[in-house]
C-alpha positions in Angstrom: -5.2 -17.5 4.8 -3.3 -16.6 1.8 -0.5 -19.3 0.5 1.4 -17.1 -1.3 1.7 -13.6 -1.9 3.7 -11.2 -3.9 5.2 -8.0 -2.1 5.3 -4.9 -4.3 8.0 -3.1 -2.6 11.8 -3.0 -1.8 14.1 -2.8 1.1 13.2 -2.8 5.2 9.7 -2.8 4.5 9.7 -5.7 2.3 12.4 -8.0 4.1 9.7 -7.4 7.2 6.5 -8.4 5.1 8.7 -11.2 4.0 9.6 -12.3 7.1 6.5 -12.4 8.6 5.0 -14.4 5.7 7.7 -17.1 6.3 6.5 -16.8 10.4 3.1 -18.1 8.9 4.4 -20.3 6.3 3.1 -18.4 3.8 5.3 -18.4 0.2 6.2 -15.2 -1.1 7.3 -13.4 -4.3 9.4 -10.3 -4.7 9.4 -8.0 -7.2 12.6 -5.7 -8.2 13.8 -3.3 -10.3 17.8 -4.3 -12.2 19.3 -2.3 -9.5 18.0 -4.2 -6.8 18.3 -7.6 -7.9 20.8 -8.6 -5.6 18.7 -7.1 -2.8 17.9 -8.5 0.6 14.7 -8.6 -0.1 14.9 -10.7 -3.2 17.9 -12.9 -1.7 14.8 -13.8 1.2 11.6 -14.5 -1.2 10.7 -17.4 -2.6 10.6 -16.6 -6.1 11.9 -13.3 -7.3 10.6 -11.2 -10.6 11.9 -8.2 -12.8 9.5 -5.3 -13.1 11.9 -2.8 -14.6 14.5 -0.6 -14.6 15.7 1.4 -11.9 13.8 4.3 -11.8 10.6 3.3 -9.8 8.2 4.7 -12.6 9.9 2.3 -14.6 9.4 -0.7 -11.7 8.3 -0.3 -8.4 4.8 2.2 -9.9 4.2 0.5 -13.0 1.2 -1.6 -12.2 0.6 -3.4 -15.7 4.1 -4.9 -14.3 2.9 -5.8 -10.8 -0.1 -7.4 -12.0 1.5 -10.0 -14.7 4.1 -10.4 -12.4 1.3 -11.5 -10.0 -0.4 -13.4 -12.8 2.9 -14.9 -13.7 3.3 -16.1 -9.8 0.2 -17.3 -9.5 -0.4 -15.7 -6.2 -3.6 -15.2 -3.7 -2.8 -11.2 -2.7 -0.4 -8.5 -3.1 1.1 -6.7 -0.2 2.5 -2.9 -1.2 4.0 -2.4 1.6 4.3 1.3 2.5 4.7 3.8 0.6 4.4 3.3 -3.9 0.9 1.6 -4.3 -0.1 1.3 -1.2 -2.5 3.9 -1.2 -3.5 3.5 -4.7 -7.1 3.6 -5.0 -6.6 2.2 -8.9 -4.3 -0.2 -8.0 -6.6 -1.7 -5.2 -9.4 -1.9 -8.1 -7.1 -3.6 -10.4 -6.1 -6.0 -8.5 -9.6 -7.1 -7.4 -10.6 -7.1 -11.1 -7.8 -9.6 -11.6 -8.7 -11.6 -8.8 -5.8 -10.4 -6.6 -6.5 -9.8 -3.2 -5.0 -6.6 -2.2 -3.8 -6.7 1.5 -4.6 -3.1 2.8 -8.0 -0.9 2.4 -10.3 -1.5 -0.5 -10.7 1.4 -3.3 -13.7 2.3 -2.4 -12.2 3.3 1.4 -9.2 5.3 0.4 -11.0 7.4 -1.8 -13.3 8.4 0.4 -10.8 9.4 3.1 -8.9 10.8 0.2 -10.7 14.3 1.1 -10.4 15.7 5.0 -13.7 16.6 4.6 -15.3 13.9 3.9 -13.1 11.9 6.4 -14.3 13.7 8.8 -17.8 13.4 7.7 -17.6 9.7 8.1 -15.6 9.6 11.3 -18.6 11.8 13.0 -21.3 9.1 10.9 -19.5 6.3 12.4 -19.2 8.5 16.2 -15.7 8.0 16.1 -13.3 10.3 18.1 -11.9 13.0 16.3 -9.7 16.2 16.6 -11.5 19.7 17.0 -9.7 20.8 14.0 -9.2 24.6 13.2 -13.0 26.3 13.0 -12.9 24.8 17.1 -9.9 26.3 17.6 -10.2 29.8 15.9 -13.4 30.2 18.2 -11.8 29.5 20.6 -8.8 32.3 20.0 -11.2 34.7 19.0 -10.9 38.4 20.1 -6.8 37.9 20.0 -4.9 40.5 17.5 -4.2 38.2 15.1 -6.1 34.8 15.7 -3.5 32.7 16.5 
């Protein structure tokens, strides 16, 4: 179990992640941008740190930010939340290559669902269910006028 982690995101989402890390006693840091310092979100964390401006390429994206803010913390993981990093193949690696744990898929998972394709390839690999898709369902229409 993690003893402290930072949340890199704002708002709902992070008051929830927030609250559930207090539910397991689990210490947490926010991170904000200078409009949302007075947030929720930062009003609930533990320990609360700047990233940036407003704009969220100048906070909330900017990884270099995240991760000495992490370093700064001291924490175990990162949590993105939804949304931003979260499904940041780069961000995932950088965080392991700091020692962060990064609470959600590894890199190496989102990119290789990155492409339908090769999803799809790895879903019928690992004989899970999936949908038919289009080709199934164009055979199936064929002979109408238009195909649909």
């Amino acid at each position: 179990m993690f003893e402290k982690i930072l949340v890199a995101n704002r708002g709902e989402i992070a008051v929830r992640i927030i609250r559930a890390c207090k539910e397991l006693n689990i210490r947490t840091v926010a991170i904000y941008s200078e409009a949302d310092a007075n947030s929720m979100h930062v009003q609930l964390a533990d320990e609360a740190i700047c990233v940036g401006k407003s704009p969220s390429n100048e906070s909330y994206l900017r990884i270099d930010r995240i991760i000495s803010a992490a370093e700064i913390a001291d924490v175990d993981a990162i949590h993105p939340g939804y949304g931003f990093l979260s499904e940041n193949a780069h961000f995932a690696d950088v965080c392991e290559s700091c020692n962060i744990r990064f609470i959600g898929p590894n890199s190496r998972a989102m990119n290789s669902l990155e492409n339908k394709a090769t999803s799809r390839t790895l879903a019928k690999k690992s004989r899970c269910s999936r949908s038919t898709g289009i080709r199934r369902f164009g055979a199936e229409r064929r002979g109408s006028a238009n195909g649909l």
